[in-house]
C-alpha positions as MATLAB code, in Angstrom:
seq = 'XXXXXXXXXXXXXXXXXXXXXXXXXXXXXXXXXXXXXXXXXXXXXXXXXXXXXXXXXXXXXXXXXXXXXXXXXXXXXXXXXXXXXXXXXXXXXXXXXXXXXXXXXXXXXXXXXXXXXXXXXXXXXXXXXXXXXXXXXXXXXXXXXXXXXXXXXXXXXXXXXXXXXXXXXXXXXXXXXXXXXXXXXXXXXXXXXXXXXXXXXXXXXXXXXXXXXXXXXXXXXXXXXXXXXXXXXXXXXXXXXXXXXXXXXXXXXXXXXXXXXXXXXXXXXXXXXXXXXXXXXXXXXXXXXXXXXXXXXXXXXXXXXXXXXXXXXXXXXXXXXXXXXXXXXXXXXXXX';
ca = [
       0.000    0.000    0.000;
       1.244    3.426   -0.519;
      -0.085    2.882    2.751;
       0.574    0.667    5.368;
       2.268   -2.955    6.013;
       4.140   -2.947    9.315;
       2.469   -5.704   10.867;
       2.662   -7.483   14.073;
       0.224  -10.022   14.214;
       0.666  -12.745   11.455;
      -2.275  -12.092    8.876;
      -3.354  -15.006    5.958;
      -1.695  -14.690    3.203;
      -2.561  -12.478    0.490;
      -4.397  -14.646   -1.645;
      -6.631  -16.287    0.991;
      -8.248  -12.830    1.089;
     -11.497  -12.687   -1.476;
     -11.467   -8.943   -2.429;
      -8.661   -6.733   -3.028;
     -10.118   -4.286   -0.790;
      -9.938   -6.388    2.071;
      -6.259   -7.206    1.278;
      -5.515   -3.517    1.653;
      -7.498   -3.218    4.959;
      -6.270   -6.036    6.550;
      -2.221   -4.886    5.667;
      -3.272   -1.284    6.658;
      -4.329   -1.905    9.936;
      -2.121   -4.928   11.131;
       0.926   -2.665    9.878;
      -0.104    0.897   11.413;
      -0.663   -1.254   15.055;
       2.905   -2.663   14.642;
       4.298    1.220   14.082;
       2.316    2.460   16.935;
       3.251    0.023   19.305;
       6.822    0.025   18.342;
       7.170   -3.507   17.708;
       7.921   -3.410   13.979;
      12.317   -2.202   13.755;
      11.747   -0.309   11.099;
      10.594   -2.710    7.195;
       7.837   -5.156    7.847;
       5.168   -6.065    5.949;
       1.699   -7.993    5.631;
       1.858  -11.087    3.388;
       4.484  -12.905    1.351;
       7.736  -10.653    1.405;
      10.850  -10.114   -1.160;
      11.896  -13.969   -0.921;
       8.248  -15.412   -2.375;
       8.564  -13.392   -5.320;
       8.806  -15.886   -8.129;
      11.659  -15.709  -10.783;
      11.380  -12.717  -13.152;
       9.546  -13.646  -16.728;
       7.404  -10.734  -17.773;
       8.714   -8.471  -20.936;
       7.791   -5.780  -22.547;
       5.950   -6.361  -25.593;
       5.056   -2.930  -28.010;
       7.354   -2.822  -30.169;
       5.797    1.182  -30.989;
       5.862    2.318  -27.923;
       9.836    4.127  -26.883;
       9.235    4.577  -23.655;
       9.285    1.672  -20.756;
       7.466    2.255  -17.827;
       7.661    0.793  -14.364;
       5.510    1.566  -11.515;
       6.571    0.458   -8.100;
       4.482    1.081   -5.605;
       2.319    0.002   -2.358;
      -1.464   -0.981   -1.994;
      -1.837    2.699   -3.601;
      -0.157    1.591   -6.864;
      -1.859   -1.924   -6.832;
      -4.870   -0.419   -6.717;
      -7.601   -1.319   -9.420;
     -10.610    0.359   -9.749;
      -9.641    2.887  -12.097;
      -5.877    3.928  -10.888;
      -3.421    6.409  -11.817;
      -1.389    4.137  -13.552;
      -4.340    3.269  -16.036;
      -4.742    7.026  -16.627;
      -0.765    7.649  -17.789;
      -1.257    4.439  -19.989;
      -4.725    6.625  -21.633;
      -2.937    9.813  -21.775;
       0.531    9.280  -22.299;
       0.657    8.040  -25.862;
       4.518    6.894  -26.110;
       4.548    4.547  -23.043;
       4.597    0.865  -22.431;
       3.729    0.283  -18.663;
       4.209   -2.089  -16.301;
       2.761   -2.640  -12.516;
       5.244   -4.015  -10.183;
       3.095   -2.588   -7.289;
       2.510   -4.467   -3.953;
       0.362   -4.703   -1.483;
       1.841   -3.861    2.025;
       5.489   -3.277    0.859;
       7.805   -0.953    2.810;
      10.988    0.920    1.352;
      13.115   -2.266    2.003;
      10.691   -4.820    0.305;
      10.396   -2.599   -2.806;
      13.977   -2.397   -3.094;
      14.237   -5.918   -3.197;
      11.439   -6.605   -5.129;
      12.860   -4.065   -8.133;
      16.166   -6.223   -7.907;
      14.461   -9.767   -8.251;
      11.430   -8.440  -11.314;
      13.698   -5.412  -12.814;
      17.736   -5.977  -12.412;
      17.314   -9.743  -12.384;
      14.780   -9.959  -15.069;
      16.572  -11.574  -17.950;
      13.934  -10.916  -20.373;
      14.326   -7.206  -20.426;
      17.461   -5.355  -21.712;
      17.337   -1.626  -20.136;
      20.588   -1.254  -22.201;
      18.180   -1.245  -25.638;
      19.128    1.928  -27.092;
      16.087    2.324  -29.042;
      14.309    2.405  -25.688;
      14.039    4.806  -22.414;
      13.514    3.239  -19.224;
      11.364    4.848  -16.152;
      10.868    3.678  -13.167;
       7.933    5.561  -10.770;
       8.399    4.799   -7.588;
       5.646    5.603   -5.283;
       6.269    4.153   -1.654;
       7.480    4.683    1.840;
       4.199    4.917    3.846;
       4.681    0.915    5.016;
       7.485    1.468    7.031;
       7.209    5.726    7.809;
       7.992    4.786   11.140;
      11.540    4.843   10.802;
      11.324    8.072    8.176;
      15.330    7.883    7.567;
      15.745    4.557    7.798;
      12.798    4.778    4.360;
      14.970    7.203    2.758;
      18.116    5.064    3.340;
      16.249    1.907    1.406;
      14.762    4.479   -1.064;
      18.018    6.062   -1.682;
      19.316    2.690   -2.728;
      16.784    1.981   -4.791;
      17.460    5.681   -6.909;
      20.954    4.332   -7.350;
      20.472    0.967   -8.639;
      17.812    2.297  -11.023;
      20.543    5.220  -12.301;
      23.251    2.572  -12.607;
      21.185    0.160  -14.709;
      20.320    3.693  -17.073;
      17.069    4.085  -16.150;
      15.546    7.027  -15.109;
      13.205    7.944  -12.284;
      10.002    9.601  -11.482;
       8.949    9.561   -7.569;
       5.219   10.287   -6.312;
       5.491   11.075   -3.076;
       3.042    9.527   -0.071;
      -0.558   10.741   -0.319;
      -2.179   12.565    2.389;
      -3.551   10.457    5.176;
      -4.612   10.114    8.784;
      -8.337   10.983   10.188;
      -9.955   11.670   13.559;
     -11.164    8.257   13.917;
      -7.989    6.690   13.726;
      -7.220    7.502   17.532;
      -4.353    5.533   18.381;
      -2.621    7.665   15.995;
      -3.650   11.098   15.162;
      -6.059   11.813   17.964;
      -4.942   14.879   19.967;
      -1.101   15.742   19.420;
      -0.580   11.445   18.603;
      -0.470   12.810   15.382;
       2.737   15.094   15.361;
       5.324   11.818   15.404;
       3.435   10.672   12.128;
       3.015   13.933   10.537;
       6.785   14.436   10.992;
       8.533   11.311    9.543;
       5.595   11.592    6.967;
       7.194   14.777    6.066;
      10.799   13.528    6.364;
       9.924   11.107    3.656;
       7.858   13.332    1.144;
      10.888   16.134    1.643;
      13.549   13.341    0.963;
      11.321   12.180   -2.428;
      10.665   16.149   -3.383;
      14.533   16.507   -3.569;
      14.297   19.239   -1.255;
      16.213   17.594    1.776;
      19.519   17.860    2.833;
      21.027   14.559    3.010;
      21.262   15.187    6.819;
      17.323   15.997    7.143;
      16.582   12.883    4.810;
      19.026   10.080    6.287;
      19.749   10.851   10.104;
      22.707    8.581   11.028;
      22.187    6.646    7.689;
      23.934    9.365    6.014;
      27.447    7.826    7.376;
      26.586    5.168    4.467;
      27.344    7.605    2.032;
      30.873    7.919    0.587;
      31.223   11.680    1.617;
      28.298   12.043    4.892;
      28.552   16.263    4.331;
      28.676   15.862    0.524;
      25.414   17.839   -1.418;
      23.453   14.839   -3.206;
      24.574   13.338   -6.323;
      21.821   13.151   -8.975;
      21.858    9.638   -8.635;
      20.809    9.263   -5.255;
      17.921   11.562   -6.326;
      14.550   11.152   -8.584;
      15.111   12.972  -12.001;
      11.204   13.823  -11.277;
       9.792   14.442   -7.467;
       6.331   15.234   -7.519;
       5.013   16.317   -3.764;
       1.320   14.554   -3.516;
       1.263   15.000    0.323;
       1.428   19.246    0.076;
      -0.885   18.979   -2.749;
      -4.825   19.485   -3.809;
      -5.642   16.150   -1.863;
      -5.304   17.704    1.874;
      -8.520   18.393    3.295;
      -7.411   22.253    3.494;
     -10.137   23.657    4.851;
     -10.652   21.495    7.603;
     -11.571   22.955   10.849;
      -8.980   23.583   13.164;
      -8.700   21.583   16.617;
      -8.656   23.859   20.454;
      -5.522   24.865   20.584;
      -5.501   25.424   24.039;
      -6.625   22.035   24.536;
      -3.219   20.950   22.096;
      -1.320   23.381   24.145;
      -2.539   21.758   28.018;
      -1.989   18.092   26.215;
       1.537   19.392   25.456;
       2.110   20.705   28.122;
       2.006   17.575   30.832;
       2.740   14.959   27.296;
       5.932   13.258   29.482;
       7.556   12.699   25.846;
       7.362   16.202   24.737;
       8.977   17.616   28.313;
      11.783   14.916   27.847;
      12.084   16.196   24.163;
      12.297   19.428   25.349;
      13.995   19.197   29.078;
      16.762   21.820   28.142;
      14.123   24.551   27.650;
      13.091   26.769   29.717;
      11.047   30.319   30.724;
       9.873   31.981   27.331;
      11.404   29.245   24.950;
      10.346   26.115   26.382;
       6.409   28.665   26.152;
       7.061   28.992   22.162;
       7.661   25.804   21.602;
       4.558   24.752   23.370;
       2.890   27.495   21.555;
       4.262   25.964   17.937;
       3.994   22.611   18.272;
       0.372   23.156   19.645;
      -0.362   25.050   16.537;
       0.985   21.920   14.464;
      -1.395   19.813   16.315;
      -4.434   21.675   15.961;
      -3.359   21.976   12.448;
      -3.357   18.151   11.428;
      -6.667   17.344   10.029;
      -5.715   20.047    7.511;
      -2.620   17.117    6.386;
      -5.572   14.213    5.984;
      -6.895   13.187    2.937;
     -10.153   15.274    1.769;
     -12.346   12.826    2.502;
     -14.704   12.874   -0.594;
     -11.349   10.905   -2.013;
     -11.135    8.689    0.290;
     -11.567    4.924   -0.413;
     -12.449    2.283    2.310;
     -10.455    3.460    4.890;
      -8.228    7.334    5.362;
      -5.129    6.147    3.563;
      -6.079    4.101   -0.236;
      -7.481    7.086   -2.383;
     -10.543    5.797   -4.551;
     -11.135    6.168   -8.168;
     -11.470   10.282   -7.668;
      -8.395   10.158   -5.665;
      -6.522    8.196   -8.329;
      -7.356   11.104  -11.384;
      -6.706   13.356   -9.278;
      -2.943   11.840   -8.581;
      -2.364   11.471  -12.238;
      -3.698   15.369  -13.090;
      -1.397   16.391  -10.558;
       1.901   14.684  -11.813;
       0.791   15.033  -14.919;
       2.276   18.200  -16.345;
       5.553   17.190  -14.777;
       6.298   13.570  -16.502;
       8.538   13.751  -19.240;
       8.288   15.096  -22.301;
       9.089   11.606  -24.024;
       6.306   10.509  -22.605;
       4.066   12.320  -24.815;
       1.557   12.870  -22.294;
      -2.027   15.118  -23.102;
      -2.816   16.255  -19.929;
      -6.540   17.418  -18.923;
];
């Protein structure tokens, strides 16, 4: 899912379930429990992982169209009732596509999973001249518990797509979270999620430094204070999360009732233990405002699917209008 797959409990597998909605669901919610219990390290998932996937036989098979495209994604990409990935394949008049999305896949999973059905794949040849090679990656949201840890897997996964010539487009998570969901985003629950949500969507933008994005993965790096390379990067990073899908004009929560939450929260005073007098009072004042402010970061809900997080088949066009205008030109795209 673009969504969620850190799991704790051990759900049936995949196929046992009858509807693909119910897949989603059941990988949603067993994953976002792992997260907020802190069980899950960092990459888990809900189903079969990176070792089921069967050798890699699928080709490409239009001989017309230039431009090969990969989508690897969550439960957002595997999606099927009218997707984004069906409207680039009607509007983009170049491209071959394939769907490598799956359900309940974190960062690592879909790093893997690209190296068993993409790099291994003897049956397609991303050398072919006569051919350009994408890959859109749309991910992160399974495992956004561990925000740098993400970037580290998704960094990896930039660089192994660059070094085998392809290119790269990344979507970045869709808005999510609701009212409902209280374990998470009731009250100021909500500002751990909202900020490794944003760690991730900054880090697929291209607009974070590679301290922001990686934390104490960026020691993996051959130079930890070096700017990015372009390879560790997406050639393309469209922001989904800041975008026309937030519920904007959502009301605001009491922000003196964020503020008093705050205020005794024993996480936030150890978080904040070194300030005090008129600091440690503007920080309480800010990160109350960020609280009351978080049902303005959900998902407006007339897109919503089943549940907060899998965007139905409005949610979907509206994904591919938004990225739209910024896929390549070789595409040939004719946007609405």
């Amino acid at each position: 899912m673009p969504g969620f797959g850190l799991n704790v409990l051990t759900p049936r597998p995949a196929d046992r379930f009858r509807t693909h909605g119910r897949r989603l669901l059941a990988g949603c919610a067993l994953g976002l429990l792992a997260a907020t219990l802190g069980t899950a390290p960092a990459m888990v998932m809900a189903g079969p992982g990176p070792d089921d996937d069967p050798p890699a036989t699928w080709r490409f098979k239009k001989q017309d169209r230039a431009v090969k495209v990969m989508i690897l994604a969550g439960s957002v990409g595997a999606w099927k009732k009218g997707p984004y990935v069906q409207h680039f394949q009607n509007w983009c008049s170049n491209i071959e596509v394939k769907n490598l999305s799956k359900t309940g896949y974190g960062a690592y999973q879909l790093r893997q999973h690209f190296m068993k059905q993409v790099a291994e794949n003897r049956y397609i040849n991303l050398r072919n001249p006569d051919h350009e090679h994408w890959l859109v990656f749309q991910g992160g949201l399974n495992s956004i518990a561990a925000p740098e840890r993400t970037n580290r897997e998704i960094r990896q996964l930039f660089l192994s797509a660059h070094k085998r010539g392809m290119q790269v487009v990344a979507l970045s998570p869709t808005p999510w979270g609701a009212e409902t969901d209280k374990r998470r985003w009731r009250g100021i629950a909500g500002l751990a999620y909202k900020r490794h949500t944003q760690i991730v969507v900054d880090f697929i933008a291209g607009r974070a430094t590679p301290q922001a994005a990686l934390g104490v993965y960026r020691d993996r790096r051959d130079d930890p204070d070096a700017a990015w390379d372009p390879s560790e990067l997406a050639d393309v990073g469209i922001d989904l999360y800041d975008s026309d899908m937030r519920d904007r004009n959502a009301p605001l929560r009491d922000i003196t009732k964020m503020r008093a939450a705050l205020d005794r929260d024993k996480d936030w005073n150890e978080r904040n233990g070194t300030l005090e007098g008129e600091a440690r009072e503007a920080a309480l004042d800010a990160d109350a405002q960020r609280a009351a402010e978080l049902p303005q970061w959900f998902m407006r809900p007339e897109l919503r699917a089943f549940d907060h997080i899998h965007p139905n088949e409005d949610g979907h066009r509206l994904i591919a209008e938004l990225a739209c205008p910024d896929l390549p030109a070789s595409w040939g795209c004719a946007c609405p």
